[in-house]
C-alpha positions in Angstrom: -66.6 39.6 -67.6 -66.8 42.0 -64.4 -64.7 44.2 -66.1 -66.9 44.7 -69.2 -70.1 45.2 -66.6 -68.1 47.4 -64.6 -66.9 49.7 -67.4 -70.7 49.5 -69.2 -71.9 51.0 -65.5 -69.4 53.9 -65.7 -70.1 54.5 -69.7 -73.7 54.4 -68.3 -74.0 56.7 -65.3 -71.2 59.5 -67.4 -73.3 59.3 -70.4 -76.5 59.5 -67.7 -74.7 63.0 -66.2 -74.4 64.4 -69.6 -78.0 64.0 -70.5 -78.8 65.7 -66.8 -75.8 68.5 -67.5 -77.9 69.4 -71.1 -81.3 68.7 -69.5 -80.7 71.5 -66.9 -79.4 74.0 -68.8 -82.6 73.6 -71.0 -84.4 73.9 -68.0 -82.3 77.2 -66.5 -82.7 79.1 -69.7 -85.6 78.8 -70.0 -87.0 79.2 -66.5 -85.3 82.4 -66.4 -86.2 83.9 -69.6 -89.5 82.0 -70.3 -87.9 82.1 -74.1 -86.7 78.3 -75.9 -83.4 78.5 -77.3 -83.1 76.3 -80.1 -79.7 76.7 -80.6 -78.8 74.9 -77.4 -78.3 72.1 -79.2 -75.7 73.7 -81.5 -73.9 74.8 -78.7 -73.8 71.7 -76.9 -72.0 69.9 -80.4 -69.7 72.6 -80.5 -68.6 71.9 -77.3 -68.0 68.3 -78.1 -66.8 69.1 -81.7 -63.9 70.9 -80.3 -63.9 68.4 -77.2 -62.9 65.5 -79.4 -61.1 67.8 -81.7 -58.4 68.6 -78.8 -58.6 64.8 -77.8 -57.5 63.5 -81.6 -54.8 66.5 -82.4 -53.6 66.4 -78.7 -53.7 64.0 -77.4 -55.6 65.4 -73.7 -57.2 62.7 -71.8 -56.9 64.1 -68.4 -58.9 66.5 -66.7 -56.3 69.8 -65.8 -57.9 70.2 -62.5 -56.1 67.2 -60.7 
């Protein structure tokens, strides 16, 4: 039972920092050039196209930082 609360927290707050990660580059793009890009959103499921695409042929759960 503390387990499954524990790991909804984390799924919670990650999921949380992705929706602030998106939010501000909406907001840096276009506070700088005063323009909307609408493919931002395109962009961002690219990312996590080829995200899970290198997770499911890989196999590459770790971070290569640490």
């Amino acid at each position: 039972m503390l387990v499954s609360v524990l790991n909804t927290v984390i799924n919670g707050l990650l999921l949380g920092g992705l929706y602030a990660i998106i939010a501000m580059g909406l907001n840096l793009q276009y506070g700088v050039a005063w323009v909307l890009n609408i493919a931002h959103g395109e962009f961002i499921m690219l990312g996590a196209f080829i995200t899970w695409s290198m997770y499911s042929m890989f196999g590459l759960t770790r971070c290569f930082l640490w």
